[in-house]
MIKE-801145 format. One record per residue (C-alpha): residue number from 0; residue in one letter; x, y, z. Coordinates in Angstrom, 3 decimals. Layout:
<sites>
[NUM 'A' [X Y Z]]
...
</sites>
This chain:
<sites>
[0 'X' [-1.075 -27.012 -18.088]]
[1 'X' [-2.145 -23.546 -20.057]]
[2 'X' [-3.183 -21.671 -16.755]]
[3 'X' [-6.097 -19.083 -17.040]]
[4 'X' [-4.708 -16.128 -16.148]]
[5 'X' [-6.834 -12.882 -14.519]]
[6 'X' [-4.979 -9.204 -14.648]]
[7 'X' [-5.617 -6.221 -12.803]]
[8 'X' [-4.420 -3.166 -15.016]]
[9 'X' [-4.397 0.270 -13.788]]
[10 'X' [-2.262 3.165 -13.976]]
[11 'X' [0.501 0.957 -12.605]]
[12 'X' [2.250 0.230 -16.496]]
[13 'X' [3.872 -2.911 -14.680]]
[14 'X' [0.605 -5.951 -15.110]]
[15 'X' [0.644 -4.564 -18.693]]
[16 'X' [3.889 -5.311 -19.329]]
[17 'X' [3.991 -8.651 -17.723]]
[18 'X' [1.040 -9.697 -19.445]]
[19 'X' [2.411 -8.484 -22.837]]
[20 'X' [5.572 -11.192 -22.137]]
[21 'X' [2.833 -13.925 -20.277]]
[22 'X' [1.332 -13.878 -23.473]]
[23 'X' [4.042 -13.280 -26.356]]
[24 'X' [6.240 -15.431 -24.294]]
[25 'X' [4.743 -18.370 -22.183]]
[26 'X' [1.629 -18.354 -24.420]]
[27 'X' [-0.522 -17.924 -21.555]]
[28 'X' [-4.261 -17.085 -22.212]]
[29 'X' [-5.060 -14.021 -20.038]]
[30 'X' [-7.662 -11.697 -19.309]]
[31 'X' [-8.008 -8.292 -18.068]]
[32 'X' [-10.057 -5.895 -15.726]]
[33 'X' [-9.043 -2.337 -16.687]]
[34 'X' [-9.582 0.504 -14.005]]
[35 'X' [-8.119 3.989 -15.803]]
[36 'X' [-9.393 6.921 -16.333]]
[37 'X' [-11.009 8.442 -20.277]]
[38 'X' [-7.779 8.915 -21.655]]
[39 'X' [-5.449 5.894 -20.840]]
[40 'X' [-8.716 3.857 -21.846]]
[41 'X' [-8.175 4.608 -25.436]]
[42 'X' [-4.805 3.314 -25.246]]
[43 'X' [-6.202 -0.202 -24.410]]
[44 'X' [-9.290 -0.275 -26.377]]
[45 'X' [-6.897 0.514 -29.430]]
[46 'X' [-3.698 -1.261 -28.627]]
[47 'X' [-2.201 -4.330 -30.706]]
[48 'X' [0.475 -5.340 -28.364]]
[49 'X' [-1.788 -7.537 -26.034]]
[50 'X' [-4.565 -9.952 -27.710]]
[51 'X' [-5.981 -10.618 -24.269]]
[52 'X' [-9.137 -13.173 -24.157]]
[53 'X' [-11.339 -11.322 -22.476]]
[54 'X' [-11.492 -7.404 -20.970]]
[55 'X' [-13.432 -5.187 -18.515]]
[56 'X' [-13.365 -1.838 -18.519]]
[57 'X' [-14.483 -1.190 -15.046]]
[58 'X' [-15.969 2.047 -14.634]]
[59 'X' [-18.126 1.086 -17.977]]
[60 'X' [-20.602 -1.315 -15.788]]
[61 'X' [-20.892 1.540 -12.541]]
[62 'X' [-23.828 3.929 -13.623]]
[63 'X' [-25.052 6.837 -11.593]]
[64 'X' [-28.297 5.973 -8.856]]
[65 'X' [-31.166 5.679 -10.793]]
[66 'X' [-32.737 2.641 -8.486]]
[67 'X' [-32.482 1.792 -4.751]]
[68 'X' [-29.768 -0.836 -3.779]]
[69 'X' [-30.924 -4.275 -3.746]]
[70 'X' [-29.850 -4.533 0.327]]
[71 'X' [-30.795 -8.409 0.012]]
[72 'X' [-28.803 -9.331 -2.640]]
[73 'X' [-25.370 -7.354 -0.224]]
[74 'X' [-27.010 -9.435 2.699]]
[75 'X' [-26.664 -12.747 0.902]]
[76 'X' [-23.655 -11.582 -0.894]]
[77 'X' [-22.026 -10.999 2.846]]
[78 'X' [-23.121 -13.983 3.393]]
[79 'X' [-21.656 -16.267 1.037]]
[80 'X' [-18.756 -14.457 0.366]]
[81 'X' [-17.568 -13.505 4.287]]
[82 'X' [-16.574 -10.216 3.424]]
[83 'X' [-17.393 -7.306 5.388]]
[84 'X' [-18.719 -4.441 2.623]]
[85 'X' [-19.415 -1.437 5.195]]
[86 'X' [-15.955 -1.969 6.601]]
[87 'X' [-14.894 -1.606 2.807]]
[88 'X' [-17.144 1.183 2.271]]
[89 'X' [-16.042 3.862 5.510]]
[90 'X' [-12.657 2.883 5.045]]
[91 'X' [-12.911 3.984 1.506]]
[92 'X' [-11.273 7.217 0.464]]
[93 'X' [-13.170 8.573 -2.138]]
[94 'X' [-16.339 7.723 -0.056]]
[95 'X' [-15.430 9.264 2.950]]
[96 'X' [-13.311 11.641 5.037]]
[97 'X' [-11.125 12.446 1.942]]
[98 'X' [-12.960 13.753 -0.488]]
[99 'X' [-12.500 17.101 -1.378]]
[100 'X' [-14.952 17.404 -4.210]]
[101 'X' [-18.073 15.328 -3.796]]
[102 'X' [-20.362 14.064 -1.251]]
[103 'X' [-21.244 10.446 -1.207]]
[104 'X' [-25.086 9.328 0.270]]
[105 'X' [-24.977 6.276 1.924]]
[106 'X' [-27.782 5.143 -1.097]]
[107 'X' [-25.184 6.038 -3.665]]
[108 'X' [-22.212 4.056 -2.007]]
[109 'X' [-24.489 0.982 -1.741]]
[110 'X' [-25.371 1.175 -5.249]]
[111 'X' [-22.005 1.169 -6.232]]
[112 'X' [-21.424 -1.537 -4.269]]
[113 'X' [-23.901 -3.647 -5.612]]
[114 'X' [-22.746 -2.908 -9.146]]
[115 'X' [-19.403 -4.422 -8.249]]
[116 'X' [-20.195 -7.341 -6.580]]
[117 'X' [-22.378 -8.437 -10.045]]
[118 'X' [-19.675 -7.247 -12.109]]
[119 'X' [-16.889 -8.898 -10.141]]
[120 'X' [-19.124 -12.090 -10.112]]
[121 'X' [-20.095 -12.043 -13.526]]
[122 'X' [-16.291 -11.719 -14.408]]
[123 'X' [-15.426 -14.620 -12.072]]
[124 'X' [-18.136 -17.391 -13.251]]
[125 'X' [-17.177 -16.368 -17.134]]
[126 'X' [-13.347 -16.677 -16.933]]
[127 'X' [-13.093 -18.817 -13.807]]
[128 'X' [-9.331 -18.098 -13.531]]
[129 'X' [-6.477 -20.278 -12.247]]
[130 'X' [-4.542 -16.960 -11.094]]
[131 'X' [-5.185 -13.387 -10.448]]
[132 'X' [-2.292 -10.995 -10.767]]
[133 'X' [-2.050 -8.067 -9.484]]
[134 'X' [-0.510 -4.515 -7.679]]
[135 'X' [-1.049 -4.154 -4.288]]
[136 'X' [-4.826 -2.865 -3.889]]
[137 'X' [-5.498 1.086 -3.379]]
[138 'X' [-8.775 1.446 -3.319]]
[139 'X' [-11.938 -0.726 -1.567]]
[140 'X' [-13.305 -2.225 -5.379]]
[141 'X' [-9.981 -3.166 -6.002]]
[142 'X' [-9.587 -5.042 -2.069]]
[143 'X' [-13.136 -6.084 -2.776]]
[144 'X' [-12.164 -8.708 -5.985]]
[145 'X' [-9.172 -9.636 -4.189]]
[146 'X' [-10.975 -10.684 -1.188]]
[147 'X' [-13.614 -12.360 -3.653]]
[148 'X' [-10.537 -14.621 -5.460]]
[149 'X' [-9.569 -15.834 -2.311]]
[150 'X' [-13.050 -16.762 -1.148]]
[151 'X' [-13.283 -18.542 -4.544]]
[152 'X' [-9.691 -20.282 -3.997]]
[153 'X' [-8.256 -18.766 -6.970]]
[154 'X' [-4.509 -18.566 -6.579]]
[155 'X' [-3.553 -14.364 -6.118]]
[156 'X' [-0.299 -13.206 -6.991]]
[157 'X' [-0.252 -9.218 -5.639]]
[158 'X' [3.608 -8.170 -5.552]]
[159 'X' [4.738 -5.132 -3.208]]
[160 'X' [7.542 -3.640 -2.036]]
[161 'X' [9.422 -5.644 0.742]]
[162 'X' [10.917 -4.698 4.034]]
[163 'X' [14.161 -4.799 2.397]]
[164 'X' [14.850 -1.475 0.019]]
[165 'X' [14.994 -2.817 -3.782]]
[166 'X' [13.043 -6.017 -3.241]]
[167 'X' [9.442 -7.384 -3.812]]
[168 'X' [7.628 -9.859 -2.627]]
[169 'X' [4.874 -12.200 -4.564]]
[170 'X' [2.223 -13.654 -1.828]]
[171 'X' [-1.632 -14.605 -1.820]]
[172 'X' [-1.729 -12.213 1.679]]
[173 'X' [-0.101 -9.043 1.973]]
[174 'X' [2.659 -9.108 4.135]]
[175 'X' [2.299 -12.869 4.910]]
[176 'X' [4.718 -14.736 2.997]]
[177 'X' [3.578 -18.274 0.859]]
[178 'X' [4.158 -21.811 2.274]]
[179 'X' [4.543 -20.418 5.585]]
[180 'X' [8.296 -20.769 5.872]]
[181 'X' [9.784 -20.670 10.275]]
[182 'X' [13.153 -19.478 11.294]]
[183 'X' [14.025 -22.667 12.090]]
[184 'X' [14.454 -23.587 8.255]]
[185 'X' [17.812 -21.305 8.027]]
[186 'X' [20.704 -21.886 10.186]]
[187 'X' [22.085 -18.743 11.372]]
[188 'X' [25.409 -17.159 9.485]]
[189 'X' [26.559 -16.237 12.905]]
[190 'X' [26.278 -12.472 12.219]]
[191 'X' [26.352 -10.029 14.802]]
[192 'X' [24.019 -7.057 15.725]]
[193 'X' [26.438 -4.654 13.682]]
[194 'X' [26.797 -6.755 11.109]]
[195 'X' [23.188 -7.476 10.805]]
[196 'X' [22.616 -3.604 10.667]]
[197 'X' [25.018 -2.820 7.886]]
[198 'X' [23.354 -4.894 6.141]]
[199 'X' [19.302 -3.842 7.050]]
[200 'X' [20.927 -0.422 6.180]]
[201 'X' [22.027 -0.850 2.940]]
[202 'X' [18.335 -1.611 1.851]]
[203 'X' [17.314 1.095 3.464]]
[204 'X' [13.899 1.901 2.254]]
[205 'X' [13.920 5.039 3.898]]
[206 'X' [16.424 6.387 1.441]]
[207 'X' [14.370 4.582 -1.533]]
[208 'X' [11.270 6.337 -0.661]]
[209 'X' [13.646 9.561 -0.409]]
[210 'X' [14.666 9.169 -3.978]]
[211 'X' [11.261 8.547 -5.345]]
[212 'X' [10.183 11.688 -3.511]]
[213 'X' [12.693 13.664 -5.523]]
[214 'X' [11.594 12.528 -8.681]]
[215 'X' [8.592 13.389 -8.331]]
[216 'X' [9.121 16.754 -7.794]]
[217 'X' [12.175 17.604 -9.420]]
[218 'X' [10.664 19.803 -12.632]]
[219 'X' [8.229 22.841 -11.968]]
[220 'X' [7.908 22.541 -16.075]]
[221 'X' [6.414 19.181 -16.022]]
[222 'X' [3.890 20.333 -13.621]]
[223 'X' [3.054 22.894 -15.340]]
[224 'X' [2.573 20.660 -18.668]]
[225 'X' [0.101 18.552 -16.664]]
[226 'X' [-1.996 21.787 -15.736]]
[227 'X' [-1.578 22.855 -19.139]]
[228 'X' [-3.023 19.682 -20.466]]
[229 'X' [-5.760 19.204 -17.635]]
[230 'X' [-6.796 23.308 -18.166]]
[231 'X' [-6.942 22.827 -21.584]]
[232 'X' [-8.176 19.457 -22.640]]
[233 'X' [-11.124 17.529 -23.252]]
[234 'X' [-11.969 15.948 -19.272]]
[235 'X' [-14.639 13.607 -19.249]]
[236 'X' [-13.521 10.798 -16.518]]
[237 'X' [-15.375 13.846 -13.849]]
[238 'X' [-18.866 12.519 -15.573]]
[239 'X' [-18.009 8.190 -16.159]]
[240 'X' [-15.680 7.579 -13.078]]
[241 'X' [-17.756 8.128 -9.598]]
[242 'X' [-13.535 8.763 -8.058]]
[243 'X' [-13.661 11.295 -10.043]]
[244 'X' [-16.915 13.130 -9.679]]
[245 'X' [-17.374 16.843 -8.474]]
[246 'X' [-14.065 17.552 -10.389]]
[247 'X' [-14.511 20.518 -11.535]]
[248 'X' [-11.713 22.019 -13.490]]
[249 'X' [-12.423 25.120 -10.773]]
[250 'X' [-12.641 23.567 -8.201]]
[251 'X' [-9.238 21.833 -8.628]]
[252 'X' [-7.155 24.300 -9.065]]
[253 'X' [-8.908 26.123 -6.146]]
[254 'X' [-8.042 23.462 -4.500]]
[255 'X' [-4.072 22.780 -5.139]]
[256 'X' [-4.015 26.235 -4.648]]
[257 'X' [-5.786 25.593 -1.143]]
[258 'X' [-3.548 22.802 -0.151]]
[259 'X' [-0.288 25.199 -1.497]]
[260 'X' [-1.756 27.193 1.412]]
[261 'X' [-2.305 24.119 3.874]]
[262 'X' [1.258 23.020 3.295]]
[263 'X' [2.816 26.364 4.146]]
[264 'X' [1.059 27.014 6.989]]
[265 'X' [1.446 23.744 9.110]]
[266 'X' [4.774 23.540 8.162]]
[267 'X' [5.015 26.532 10.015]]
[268 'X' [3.671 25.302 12.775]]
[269 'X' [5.603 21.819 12.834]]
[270 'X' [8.703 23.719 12.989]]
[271 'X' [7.734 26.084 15.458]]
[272 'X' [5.839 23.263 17.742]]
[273 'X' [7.335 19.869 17.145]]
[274 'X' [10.326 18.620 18.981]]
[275 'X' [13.772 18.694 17.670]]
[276 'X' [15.440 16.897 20.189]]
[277 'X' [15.092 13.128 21.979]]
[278 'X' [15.113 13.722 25.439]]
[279 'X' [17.925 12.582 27.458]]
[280 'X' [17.629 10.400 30.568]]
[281 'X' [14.122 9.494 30.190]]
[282 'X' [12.604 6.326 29.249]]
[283 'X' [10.531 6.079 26.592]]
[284 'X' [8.920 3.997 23.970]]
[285 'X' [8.493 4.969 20.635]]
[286 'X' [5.587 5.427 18.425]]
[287 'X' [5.943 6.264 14.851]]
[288 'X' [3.178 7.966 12.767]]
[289 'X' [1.405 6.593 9.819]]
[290 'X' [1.195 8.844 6.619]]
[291 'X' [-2.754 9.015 6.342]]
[292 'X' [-4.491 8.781 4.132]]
[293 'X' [-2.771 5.147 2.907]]
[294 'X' [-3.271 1.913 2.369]]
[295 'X' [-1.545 0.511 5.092]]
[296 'X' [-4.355 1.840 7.876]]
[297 'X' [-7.688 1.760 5.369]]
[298 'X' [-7.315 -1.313 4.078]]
[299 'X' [-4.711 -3.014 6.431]]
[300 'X' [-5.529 -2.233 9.374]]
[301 'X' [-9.267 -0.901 9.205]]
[302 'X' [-9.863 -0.641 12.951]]
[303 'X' [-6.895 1.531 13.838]]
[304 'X' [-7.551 4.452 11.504]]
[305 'X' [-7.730 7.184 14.475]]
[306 'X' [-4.351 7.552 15.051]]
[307 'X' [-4.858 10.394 17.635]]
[308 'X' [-7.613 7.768 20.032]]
[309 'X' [-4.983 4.710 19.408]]
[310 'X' [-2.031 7.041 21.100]]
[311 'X' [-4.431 7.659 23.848]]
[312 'X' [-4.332 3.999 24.260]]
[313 'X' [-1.143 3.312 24.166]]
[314 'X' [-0.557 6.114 26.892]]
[315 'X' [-2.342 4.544 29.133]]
[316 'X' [-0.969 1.392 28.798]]
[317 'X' [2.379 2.756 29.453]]
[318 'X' [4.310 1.664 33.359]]
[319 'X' [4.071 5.114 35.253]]
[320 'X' [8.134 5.650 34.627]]
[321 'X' [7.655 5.472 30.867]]
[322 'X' [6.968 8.272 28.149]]
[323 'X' [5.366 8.400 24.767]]
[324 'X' [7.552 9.425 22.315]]
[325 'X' [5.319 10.272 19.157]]
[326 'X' [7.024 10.907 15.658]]
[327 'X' [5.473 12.901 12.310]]
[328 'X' [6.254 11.031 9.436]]
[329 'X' [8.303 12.915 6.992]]
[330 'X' [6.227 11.246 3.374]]
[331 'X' [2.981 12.808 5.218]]
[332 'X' [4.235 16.089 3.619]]
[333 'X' [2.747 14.225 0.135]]
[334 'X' [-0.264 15.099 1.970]]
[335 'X' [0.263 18.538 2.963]]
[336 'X' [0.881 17.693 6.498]]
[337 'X' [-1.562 16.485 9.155]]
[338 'X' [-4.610 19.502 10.394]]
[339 'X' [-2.632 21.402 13.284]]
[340 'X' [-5.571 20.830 15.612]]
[341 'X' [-4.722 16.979 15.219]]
[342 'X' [-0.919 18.082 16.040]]
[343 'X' [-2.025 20.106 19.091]]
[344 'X' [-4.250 17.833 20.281]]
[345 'X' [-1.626 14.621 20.276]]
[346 'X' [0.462 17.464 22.180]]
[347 'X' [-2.335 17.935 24.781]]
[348 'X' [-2.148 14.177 25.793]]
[349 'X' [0.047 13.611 28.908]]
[350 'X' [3.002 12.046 28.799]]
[351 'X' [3.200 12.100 25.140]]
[352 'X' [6.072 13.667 23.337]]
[353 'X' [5.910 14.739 19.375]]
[354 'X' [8.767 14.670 17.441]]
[355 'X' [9.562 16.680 14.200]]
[356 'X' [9.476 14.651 11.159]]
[357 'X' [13.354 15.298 10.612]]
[358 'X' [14.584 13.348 13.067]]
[359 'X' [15.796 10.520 11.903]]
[360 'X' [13.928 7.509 12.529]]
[361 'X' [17.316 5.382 14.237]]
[362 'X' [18.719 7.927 16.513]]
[363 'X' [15.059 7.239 18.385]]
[364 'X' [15.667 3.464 17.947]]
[365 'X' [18.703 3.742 19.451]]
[366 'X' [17.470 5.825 22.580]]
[367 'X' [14.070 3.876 22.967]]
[368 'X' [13.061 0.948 25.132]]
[369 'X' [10.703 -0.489 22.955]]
[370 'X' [8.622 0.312 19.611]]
[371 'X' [4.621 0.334 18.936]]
[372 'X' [3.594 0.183 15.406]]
[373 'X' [0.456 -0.467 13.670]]
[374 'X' [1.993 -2.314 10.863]]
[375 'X' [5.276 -0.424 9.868]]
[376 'X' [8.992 -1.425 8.955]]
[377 'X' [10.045 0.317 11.782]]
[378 'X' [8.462 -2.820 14.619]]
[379 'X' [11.008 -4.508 12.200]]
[380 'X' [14.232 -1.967 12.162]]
[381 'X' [14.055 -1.830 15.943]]
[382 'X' [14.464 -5.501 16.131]]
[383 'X' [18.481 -4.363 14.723]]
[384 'X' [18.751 -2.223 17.269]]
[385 'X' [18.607 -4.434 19.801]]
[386 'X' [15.097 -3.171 20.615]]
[387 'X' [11.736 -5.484 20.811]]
[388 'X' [8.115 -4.476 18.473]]
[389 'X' [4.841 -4.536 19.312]]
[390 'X' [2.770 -4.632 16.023]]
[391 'X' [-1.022 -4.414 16.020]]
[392 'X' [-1.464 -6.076 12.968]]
[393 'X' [0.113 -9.188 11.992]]
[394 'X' [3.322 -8.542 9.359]]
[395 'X' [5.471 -10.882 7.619]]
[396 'X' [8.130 -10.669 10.652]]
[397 'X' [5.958 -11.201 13.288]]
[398 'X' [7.528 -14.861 13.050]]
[399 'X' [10.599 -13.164 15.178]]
[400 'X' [9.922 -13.751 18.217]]
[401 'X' [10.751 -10.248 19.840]]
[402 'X' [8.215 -8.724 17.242]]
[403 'X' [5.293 -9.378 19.116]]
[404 'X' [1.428 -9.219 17.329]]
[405 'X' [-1.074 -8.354 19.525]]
[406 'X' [-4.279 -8.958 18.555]]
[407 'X' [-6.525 -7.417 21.650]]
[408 'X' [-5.823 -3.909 21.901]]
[409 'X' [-7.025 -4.678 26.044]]
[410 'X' [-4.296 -7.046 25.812]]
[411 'X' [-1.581 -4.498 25.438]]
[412 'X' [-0.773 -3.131 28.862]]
[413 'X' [-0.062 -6.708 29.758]]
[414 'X' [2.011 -7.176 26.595]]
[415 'X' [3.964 -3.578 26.998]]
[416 'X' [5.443 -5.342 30.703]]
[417 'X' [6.288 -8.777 29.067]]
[418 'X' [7.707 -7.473 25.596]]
[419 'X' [10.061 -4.726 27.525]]
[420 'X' [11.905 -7.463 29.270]]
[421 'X' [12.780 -8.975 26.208]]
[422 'X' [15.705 -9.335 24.375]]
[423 'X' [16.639 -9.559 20.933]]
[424 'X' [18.604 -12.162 19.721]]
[425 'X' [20.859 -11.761 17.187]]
[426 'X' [20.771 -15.756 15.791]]
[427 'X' [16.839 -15.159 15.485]]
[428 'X' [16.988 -11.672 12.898]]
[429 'X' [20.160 -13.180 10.749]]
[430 'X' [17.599 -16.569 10.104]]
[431 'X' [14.991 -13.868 9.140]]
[432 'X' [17.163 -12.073 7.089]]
[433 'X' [17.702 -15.693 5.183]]
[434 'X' [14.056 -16.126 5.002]]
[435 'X' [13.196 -12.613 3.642]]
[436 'X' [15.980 -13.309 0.960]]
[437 'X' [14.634 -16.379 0.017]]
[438 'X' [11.082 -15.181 0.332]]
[439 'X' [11.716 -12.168 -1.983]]
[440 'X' [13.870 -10.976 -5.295]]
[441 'X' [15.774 -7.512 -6.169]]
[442 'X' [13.245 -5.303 -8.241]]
[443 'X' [13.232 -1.212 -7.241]]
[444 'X' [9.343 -0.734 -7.882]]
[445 'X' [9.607 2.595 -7.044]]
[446 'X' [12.699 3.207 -9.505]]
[447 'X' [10.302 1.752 -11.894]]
[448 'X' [7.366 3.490 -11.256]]
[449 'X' [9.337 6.831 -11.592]]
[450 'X' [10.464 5.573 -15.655]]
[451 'X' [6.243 5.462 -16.350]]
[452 'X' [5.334 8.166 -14.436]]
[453 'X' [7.971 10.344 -16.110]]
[454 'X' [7.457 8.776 -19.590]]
[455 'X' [3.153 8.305 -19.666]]
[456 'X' [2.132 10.654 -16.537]]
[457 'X' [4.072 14.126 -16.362]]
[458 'X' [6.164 12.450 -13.491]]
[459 'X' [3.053 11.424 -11.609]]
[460 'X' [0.984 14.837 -11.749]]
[461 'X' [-1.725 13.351 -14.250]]
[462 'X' [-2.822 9.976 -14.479]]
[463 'X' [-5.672 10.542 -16.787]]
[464 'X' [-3.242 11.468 -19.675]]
[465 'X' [-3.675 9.839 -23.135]]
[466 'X' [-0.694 7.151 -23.766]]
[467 'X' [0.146 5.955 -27.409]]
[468 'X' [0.873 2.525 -28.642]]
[469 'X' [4.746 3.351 -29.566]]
[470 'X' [5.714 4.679 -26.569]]
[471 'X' [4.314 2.168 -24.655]]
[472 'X' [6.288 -0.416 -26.917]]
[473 'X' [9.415 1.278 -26.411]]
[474 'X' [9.249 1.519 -22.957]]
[475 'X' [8.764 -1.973 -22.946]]
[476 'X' [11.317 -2.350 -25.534]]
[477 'X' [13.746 -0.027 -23.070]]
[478 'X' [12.667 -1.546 -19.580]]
[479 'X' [12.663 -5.337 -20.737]]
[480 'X' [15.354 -7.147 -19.196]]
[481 'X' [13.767 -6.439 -15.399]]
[482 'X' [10.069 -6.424 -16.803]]
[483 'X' [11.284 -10.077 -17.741]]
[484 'X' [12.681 -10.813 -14.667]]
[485 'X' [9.584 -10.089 -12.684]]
[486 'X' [7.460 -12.097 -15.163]]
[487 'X' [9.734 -15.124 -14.407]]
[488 'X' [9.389 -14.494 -10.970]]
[489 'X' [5.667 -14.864 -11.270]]
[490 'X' [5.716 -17.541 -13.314]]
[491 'X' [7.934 -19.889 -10.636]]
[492 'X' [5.252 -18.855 -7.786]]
[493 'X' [2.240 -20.066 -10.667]]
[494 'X' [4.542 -23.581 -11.164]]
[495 'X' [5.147 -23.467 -6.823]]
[496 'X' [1.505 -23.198 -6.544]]
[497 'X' [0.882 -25.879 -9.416]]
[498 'X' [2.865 -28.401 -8.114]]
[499 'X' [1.708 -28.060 -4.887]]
[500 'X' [-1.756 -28.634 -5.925]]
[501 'X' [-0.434 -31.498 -8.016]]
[502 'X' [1.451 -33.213 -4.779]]
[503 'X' [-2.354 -32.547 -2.956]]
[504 'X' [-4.155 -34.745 -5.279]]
</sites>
């Protein structure tokens, strides 16, 4: 069977690749929607390397207002499709809250939204693919095809970083693994806690997200090579890409030079304010923060994007012998901290405690009674500390059973008193373990995305830089024994998913 195959490409070099060997290779046919800025545009418009079928530039078919939005055509489209746009549309980055350079209308977002649900139907009914691959989705157009291609039954393969440091995961759902495997299909090794630890610890992701950091910002002169060539260069993406209107050259330095400020300043104030130590002989339960603004509360978990309200709520679920402890999350630095009137009012909220981002995540796991995450690895790490999860959106190890999902958050002051007397048992995690193993395969993604970002993107500081046809080769050329391995690993889920459909018939 010659599947049809669908690609995302984006900045992330990694679909490129795999659809460079898909096709050389495995002689798939496959197809592309390309969402890049001006520059990296050229690159595929002029490359040799890939003779895909068919491709879509994506920002090519989104043109500025010139007509109302046809609202009945999103009604029906809502309709038939089940897919929420507005939720889409606030949660949306660009659109809203975020934005440091343009004002959206509510007109303008519709608009845009209309043009995407034609184009992403058009693009649908003319390739009608057997699989979409992908990254894990950023932005709401992105969400918004993925939702679409599961509407439409089309098989998605999005890969993303596991719970495990130096693995990945290929599933149809983020963070809900395929074939719905259950503990029960492992027998346990017979491992205990500290065992178990040891070996949670050495994939610590933590440390992998540590390591990324550093690359990132390890060479003031590649910065300054990326100002250089955005200063200096022809910029046209501000006038053809609506994520990238209102950018000024002006007002962007103006504004790193703002957020320079931003970052100083509530530093200050974190280390002044925040916590350094866990209190002793106090009971507690443990709350860590989510960096904003991220994929994992926009998109993920779209109802739970005030962090500040949802603390409130937890609070006040809390037994009256219990205290909040509340911890910054050391990546939200990528983001020049959090507003210090969102710090001081968190601090305002009795019986909440907030922690500076330095202290390590475990020595509160080890001190805590019980952990409350949105969606996290850490409603999973506290499980090896002997401690029980609540997680308010459903993960991939919600199948333990002293990680417990609650749906209702009405339901939780009920669920705080039941999940506290639980305990964690040791037989359940070392099955998961198996599972996640089983359910997964070693790949660093963020080891990889440092090589492109240092080779095609001035270590990450411009995306919308122009790539050539040779380097891209070579890097291929340089990075293909792994860029091979993940290819296979797509290709057995496409055969898992094929002969399941076969065995259905």
């Amino acid at each position: 069977m010659n599947n049809n195959i669908l690609l995302w490409l984006s900045g992330d070099v990694l679909h490129f690749s795999l659809s460079y060997f898909l096709k050389k290779d495995f002689g798939y046919d496959v197809n592309a929607i390309i969402d890049v800025p001006d520059k990296p545009k050229k690159f595929f418009q002029n490359q040799k390397l890939v003779d895909f079928e068919n491709i879509w530039y994506f920002h090519e078919h989104l043109k500025k207002q010139t007509k109302k939005p046809d609202i009945e055509y999103l009604r029906n489209f809502e309709e038939r499709f089940d897919i929420n746009l507005q939720q889409l549309a606030v949660n949306e980055r660009i659109f809203y809250r975020f934005n440091d350079f343009y004002k959206f209308s509510s007109e303008e977002v519709l608009t845009i939204l209309e043009q995407e649900c034609r184009l992403f139907e058009d693009i649908i009914s003319q390739v009608k693919p057997d699989f979409f691959l992908t990254p894990l989705t950023a932005f709401h157009h992105h969400q918004l095809f993925y939702e679409m291609c599961r509407k439409k039954n089309i098989k998605t393969l999005m890969i993303y970083m596991s719970k495990f440091g130096h693995r990945c995961v290929i599933s149809q759902d983020v963070n809900k693994l395929d074939f719905k495997p259950k503990l029960n299909d492992f027998k346990s090794k017979g491992r205990n806690f500290k065992e178990l630890l040891n070996n949670f610890e050495s994939f610590n992701i933590s440390k992998q997200i540590e390591d990324y950091k550093k690359t990132q910002t390890s060479s003031k002169l590649t910065k300054l090579q990326a100002i250089s060539n955005f200063i200096f260069n022809n910029y046209s993406s501000s006038k053809t890409h609506y994520t990238y209107y209102g950018r000024k050259r002006s007002k962007v330095v103006l504004n790193e030079i703002k957020k320079t400020t931003q970052l100083r300043n509530r530093r200050s104030f974190i280390d002044k304010n925040l916590l350094k130590q866990i209190p002793e002989n106090q009971k507690f339960v443990y709350y860590p923060l989510h960096i904003e603004q991220e994929r994992n509360l926009l998109i993920a978990a779209p109802f739970y994007t005030n962090q500040t309200e949802l603390i409130r709520s937890i609070v006040k679920s809390l037994p009256i012998d219990y205290k909040l402890i509340v911890k910054e999350h050391p990546a939200q630095e990528t983001r020049e901290w959090r507003d210090i009137s969102e710090y001081e009012e968190i601090m305002n909220i009795p019986n909440v405690l907030l922690t500076h981002p330095d202290i390590l995540s475990k020595e509160i796991l080890k001190k805590c009674s019980l952990v409350i995450t949105i969606g996290g690895t850490t409603g999973l790490e506290s499980n090896f500390f002997q401690k029980p999860s609540i997680i308010l959106s459903e993960m991939d190890y919600s199948i333990i059973p002293t990680a417990e999902f609650v749906s209702n958050i009405k339901e939780l002051p009920e669920k705080i008193k039941q999940t506290l007397q639980k305990e964690v048992i040791s037989d359940d995690l070392d099955k998961f373990v198996q599972l996640y193993e089983a359910n997964s395969f070693e790949f660093d993604y963020m080891q990889f995305v440092s090589k492109y970002h240092e080779k095609f993107y001035y270590n990450g500081n411009l995306l919308d830089a122009e790539i050539k046809e040779e380097d891209m080769k070579s890097f291929i050329d340089d990075n293909k024994e792994i860029i091979l391995k993940v290819t296979n690993e797509h290709i057995k889920k496409i055969e898992q998913f094929n002969k399941l459909s076969q065995d259905e018939k």
